[in-house]
C-alpha positions as CSV (number, residue, x, y, z in Angstrom):
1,X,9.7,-15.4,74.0
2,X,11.2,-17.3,71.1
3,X,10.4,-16.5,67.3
4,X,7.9,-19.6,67.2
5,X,6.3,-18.1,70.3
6,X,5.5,-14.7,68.2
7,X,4.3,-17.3,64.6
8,X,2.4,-19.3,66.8
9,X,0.7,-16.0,68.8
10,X,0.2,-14.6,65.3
11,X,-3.3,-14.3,63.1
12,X,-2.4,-15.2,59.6
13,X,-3.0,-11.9,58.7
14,X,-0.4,-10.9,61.3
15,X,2.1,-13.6,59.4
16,X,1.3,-11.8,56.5
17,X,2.2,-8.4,57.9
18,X,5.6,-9.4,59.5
19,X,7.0,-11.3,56.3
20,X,6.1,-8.1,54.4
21,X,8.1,-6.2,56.8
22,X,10.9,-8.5,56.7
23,X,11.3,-8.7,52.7
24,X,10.5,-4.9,52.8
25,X,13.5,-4.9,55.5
26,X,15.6,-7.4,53.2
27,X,15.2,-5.4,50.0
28,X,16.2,-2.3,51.8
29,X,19.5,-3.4,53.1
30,X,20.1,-4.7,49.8
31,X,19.4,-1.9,48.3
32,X,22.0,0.2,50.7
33,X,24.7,-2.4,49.6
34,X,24.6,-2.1,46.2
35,X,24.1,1.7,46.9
36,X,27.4,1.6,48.5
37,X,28.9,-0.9,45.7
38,X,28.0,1.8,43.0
39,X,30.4,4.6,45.0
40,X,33.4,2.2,44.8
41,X,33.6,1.9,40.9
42,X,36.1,4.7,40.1
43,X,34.2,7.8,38.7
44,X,34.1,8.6,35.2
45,X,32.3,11.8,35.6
46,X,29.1,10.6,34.0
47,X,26.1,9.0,35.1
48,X,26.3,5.0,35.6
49,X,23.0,4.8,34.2
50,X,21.6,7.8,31.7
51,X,17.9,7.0,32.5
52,X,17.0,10.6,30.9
53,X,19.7,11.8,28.4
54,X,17.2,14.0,26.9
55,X,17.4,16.1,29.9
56,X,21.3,15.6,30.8
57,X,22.5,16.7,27.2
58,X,20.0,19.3,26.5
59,X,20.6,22.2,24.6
60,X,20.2,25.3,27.3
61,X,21.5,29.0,26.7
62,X,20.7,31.7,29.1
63,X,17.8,34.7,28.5
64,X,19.9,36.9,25.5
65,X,22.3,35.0,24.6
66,X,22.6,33.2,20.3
67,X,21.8,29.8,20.1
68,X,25.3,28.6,19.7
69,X,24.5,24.3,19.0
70,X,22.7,24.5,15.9
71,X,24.5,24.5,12.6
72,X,23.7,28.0,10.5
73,X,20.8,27.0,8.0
74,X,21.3,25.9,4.8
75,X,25.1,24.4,5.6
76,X,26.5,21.0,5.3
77,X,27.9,18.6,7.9
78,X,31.7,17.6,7.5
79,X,30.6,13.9,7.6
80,X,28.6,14.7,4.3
81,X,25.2,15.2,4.1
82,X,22.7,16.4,1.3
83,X,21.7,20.3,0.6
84,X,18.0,20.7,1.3
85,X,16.8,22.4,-1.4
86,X,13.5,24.3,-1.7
87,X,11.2,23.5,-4.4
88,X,11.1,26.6,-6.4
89,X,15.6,26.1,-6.1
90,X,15.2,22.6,-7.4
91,X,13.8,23.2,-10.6
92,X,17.3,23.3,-12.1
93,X,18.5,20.1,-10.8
94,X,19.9,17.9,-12.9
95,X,20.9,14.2,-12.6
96,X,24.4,13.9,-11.0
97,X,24.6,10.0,-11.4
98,X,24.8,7.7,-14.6
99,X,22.2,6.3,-16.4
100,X,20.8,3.1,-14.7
101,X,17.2,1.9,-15.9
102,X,17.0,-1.2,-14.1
103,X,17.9,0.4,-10.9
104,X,15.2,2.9,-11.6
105,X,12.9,0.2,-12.4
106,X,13.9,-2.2,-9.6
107,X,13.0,0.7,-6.7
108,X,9.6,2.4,-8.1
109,X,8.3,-1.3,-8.4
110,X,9.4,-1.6,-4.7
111,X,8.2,1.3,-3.7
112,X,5.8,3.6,-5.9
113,X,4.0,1.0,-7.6
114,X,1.5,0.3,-5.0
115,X,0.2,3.5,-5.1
116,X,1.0,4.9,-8.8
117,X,0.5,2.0,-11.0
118,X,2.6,-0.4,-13.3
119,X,2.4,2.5,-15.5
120,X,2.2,5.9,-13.3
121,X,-1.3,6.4,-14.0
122,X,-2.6,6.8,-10.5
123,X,-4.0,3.4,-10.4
124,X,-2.2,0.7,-8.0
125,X,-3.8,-1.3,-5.8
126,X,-3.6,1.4,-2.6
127,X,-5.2,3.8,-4.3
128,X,-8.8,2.1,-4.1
129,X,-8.3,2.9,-0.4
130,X,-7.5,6.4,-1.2
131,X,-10.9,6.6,-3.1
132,X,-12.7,4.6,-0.3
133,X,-11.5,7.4,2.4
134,X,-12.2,10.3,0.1
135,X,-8.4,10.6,0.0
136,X,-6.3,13.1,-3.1
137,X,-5.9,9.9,-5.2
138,X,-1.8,9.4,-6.3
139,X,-0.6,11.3,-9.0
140,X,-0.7,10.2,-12.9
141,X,2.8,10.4,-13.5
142,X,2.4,9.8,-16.9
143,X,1.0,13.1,-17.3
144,X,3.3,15.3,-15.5
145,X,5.0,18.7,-16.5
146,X,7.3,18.7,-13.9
147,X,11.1,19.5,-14.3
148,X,13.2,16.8,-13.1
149,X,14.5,18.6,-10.6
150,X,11.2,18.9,-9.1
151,X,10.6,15.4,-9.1
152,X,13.7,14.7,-7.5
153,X,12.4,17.5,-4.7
154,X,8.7,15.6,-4.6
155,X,10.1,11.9,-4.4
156,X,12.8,12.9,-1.6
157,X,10.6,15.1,0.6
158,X,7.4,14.1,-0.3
159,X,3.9,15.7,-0.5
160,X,0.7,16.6,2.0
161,X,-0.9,14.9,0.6
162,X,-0.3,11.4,1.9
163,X,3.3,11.2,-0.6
164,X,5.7,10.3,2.0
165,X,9.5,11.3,2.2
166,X,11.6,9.2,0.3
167,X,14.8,10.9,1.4
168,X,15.4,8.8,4.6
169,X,14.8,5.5,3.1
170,X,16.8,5.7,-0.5
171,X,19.7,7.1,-1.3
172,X,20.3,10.5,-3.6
173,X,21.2,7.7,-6.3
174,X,18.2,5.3,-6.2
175,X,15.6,8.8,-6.4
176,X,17.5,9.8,-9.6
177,X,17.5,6.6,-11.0
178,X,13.5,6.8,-10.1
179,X,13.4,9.8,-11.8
180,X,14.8,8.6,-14.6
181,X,12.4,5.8,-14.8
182,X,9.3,7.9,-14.4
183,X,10.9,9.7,-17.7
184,X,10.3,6.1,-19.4
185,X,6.8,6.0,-18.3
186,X,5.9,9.5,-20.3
């Protein structure tokens, strides 16, 4: 019996069957070639495709023994890095970088104003949705006893209370210069 024998014997649900059986059959055999294509690319003793890294480079250690891949606390990376400082260490802190006023100026108008006001009072635009969600409104700046130091420590790591962490978006430089400005605004 010929192949247009079987199609012509054939419900069309049966069609439908045997051409699912043949792509299944197709994609199968292709798959096996490519399978075997993979094996004949020289090794390079790694995966060809990392689909879970997080799982192939994890940091394991067996029951008893240190944890030998983290860095001992409070040290510095040899491609250079910042100290993280506790608040209560930071009081001390001093400016490390020049004066630069329209730097200062340039980045709290970019990104404090919204929340703390033209003038640090506490009074931008954002914080009528703070008062709307019974929020801690933003700090008056203008009114703050903090050392500089302090304020370095509060703009890079931020606060609970809804003050985010400046420290990955702006450099040491631009927080100082911040600083600085917030000194004008006393």
């Amino acid at each position: 019996m010929s192949l247009s024998g079987i199609r012509t014997g054939l419900t069309a649900r049966g069609r439908r069957g045997l051409r699912r059986a043949v792509l299944l059959g197709v994609t199968m055999t292709l798959s096996l070639v490519m399978a075997g294509c993979i094996d004949s690319i020289p090794s390079t003793n790694t995966y060809p495709i990392d689909f879970f890294s997080e799982m192939h480079y994890s940091k394991s250690w067996g029951a008893g023994e240190p944890d030998g891949w983290n860095p001992p606390s409070g040290s510095v990376p040899i491609t250079g890095g910042e100290v993280a400082w506790e608040f209560e260490e930071s009081a001390d802190l001093e400016n490390p970088y020049e004066s630069n006023g329209e730097l200062g100026q340039t980045v709290y108008e970019l990104n404090c104003q919204h929340c703390h006001g033209p003038e640090g009072a506490g009074d931008g635009p954002i914080a009528q949705q703070f008062e709307f969600y019974d929020a801690p409104l933003p700090s008056n700046l203008q009114e703050s006893d903090l050392t500089d130091g302090e304020m370095f420590h509060i703009v890079t790591y931020g606060l609970d209370t809804h003050m985010p962490a400046f420290q990955p978006l702006l450099t040491p430089e631009q927080r100082w210069a911040v600083v600085e400005h917030l000194r004008t605004l006393q």
